[in-house]
N, C-alpha and C positions, 0 to 999 in steps of 0.2 A: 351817338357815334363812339363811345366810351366802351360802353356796352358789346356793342361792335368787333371792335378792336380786339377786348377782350377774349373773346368766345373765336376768333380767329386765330390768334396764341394758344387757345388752350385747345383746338382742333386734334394735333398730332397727339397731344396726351389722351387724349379722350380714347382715340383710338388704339393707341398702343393697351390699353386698358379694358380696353372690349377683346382685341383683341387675346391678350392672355388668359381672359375669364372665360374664352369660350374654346377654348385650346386645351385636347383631350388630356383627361389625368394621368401623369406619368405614373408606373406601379413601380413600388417596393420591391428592389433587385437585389433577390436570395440566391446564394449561391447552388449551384444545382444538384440536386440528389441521387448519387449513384446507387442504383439498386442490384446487387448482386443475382444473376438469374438461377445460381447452381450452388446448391450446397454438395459440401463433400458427400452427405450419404447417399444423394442425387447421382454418385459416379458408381455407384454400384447398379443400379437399373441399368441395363443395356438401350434398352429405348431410350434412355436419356442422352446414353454417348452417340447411339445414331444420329438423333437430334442435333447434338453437339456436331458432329460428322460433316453431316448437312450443312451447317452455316457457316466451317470453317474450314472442311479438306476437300479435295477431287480426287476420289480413288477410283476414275474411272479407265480400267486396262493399262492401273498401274500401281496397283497393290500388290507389294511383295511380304511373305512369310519367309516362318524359318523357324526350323527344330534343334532347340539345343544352346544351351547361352554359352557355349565355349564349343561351340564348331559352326553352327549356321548361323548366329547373329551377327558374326565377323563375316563370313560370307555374303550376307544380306545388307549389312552399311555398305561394304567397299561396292556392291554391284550399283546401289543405290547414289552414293559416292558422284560413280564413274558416269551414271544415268543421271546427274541432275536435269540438265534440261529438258530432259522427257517427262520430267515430273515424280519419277518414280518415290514409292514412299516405303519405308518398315515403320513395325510398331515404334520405334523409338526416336522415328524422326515425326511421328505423329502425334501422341500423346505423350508431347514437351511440355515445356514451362508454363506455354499459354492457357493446355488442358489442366494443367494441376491450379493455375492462377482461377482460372475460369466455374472449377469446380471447387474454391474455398481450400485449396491446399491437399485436396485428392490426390495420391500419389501411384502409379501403379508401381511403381520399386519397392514399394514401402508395406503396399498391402495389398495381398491377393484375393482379396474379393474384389477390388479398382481391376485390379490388373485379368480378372477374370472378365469381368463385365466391358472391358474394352475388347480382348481378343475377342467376346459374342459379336460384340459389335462392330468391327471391323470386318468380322465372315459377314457379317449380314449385310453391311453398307457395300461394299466393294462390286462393283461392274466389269464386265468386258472380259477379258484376260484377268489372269492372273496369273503370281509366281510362287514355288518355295524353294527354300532351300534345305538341304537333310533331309527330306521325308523319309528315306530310304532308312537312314538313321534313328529317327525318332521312336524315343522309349515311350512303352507304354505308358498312361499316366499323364504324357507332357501335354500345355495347352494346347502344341497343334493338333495334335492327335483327338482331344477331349472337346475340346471346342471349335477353335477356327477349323480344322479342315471337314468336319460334319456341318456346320453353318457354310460352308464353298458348296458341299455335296450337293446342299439343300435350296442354295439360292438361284432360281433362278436366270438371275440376273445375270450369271457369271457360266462366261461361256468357256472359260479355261483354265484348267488348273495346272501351269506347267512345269515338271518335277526336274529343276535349273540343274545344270551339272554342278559339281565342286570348284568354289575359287571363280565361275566363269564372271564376265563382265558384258558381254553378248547374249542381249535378249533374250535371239533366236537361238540357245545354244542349250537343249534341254532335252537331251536322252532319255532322261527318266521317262517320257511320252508325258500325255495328257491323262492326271488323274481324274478331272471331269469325264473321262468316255466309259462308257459304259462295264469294261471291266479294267480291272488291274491285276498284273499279272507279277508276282512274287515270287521268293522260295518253298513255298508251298503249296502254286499252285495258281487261281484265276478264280477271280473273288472280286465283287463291289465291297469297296470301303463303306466305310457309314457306321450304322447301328444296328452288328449282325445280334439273335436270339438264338436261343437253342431252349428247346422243351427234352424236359428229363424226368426219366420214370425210375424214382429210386425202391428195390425189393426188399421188403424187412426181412432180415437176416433170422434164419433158424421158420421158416414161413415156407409153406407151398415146396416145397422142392431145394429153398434157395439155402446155401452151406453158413459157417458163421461170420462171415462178412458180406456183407452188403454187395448187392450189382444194382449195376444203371444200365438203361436205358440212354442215351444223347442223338437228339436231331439236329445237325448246328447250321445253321442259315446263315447268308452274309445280309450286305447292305438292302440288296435287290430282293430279299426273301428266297435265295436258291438255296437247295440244299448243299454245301461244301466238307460237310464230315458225320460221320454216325456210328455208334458203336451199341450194340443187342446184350441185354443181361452181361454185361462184363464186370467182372469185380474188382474191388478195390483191393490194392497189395496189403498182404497181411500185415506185414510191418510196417508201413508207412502210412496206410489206411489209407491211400490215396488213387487215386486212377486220373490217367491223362489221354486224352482225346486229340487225335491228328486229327487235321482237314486242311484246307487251301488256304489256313489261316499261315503269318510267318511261327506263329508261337502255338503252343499246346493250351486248350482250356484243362485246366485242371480241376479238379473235383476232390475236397476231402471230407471224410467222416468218419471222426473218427469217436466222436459221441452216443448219449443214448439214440433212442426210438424220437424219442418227440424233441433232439436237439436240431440245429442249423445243419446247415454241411455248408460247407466253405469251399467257393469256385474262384477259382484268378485265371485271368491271362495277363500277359507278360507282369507289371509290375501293379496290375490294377489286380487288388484285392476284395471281395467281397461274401457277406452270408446270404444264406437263402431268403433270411427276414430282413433286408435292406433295400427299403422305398426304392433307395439312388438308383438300384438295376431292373426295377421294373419285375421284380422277382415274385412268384406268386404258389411258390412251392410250400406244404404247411410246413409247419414249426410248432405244432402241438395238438394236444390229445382235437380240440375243436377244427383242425384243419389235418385229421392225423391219416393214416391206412386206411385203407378200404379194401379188402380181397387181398392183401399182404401188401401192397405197394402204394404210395402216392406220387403226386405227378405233378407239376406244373413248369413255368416258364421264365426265363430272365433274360436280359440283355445285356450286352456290352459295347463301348467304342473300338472300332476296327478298322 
């Protein structure tokens, strides 16, 4: 009966002891590991800031541009400003704090490959509508011009590209028309923007007939491949060595050469400068004895942003 007794006292311990040995093992509580997903050189690929785009903004038909950091980026806050709850966005209320945290201290103010690889990315991400401001203004050269509004041209997605009056604060308030329609119509004339080419037949001087400066040939194309300007064996000014080309463009392609036979020649429009042997223009005109004359002349092709 002792026995008994015993082993009916020690019942609740028994079990409280089964119980704990068969009670799953609590693990080792480490504090959690944040893993950065984006290094800063990550903000230079533009598919990276799409990506980024994606998981953090809606630019959908309400994505606003703007040309010119002392006329249309004040234009472009205050519309944006006045449009918060529509959602509207500019580059600068986009790629904030969050994108420079997010990408390891990536700055676009700071540096213009960030700041390039966002404006890509922003033409390419953006749906619906869209807006700018200044286009009308914008210098050669500038990212809207060179980037975002050639990625608008291209994107399907984006059904409008609407050229905002000055100062307005009203959506619907956009004379410029729609840069996305088929043409656009400037001081020079009616032209698709984009990535117009022009093929050039330059004549070596004291050759065939031709006098002792150089003439060209220019066929100059806009966005759409139309023909918009063309000038036959003209020459270049004696003293200036240079020759300039009208078309439906706002500015003159200009042309100079003023070097030997097997040198460059150097073409600009507006402030965008470049030589006949530079990759950037898609330029395929020779530059020496292995790409030189043939029958007195050679020829080939370049482009620019328009």
């Amino acid at each position: 009966m002792f026995i008994d007794q015993t082993l009916t006292a020690l019942l609740p311990l028994l079990t409280s002891l089964l119980t704990i040995a068969n009670a799953a093992p609590t693990a080792t509580t480490n504090p959690p590991t944040i893993v950065k997903r984006w290094s800063a050189d990550d903000a230079t690929t533009p598919s990276n800031v799409v990506t980024w785009l994606g998981d953090n903004v809606d630019l959908d038909g309400n994505a606003v541009f703007y040309s010119g950091s002392n006329v249309g980026k004040q234009m472009a806050q205050k519309f944006c400003d006045e449009n918060e709850e529509d959602g509207y966005k500019y580059f600068w209320y986009i790629f904030d704090q969050q994108f420079i945290d997010d990408f390891g201290g990536a700055d676009p103010n700071q540096d213009t490959e960030v700041a390039k690889s966002c404006s890509i990315a922003m033409g390419q991400y953006a749906t619906g509508e869209t807006r700018v401001f200044n286009d009308a203004g914008a210098a050669p050269g500038s990212f809207w011009l060179t980037y975002e509004k050639p990625e608008l041209m291209n994107n399907a997605d984006v059904t409008h590209i609407w050229s905002m009056n000055d100062d307005t604060t009203d959506p619907n308030k956009h004379d410029g028309g729609d840069l996305k329609a088929s043409t656009n119509t400037v001081q020079g004339g009616s032209f698709t923007p984009g990535w117009c080419t022009f093929h050039v037949v330059q004549y070596q001087r004291n050759q065939n007939g031709i006098g002792a400066d150089y003439q060209f040939d220019v066929q100059l194309y806009d966005g759409a491949h139309k023909k918009i300007g063309e000038v036959s064996k003209k020459a270049i000014d004696a003293s200036s060595k240079s020759l300039s080309v009208t078309s439906a463009l706002p500015w003159t392609l200009e042309i100079t050469a003023s070097g030997a036979d097997e040198d460059p020649v150097r073409f600009a429009y507006g402030a965008d400068s470049w030589l006949s042997n530079d990759g950037t223009h898609q330029c395929t005109l020779g530059d020496g004895p292995e790409n030189g004359y043939e029958d007195g002349n050679r020829e080939g092709d370049c482009g620019f942003t328009c």
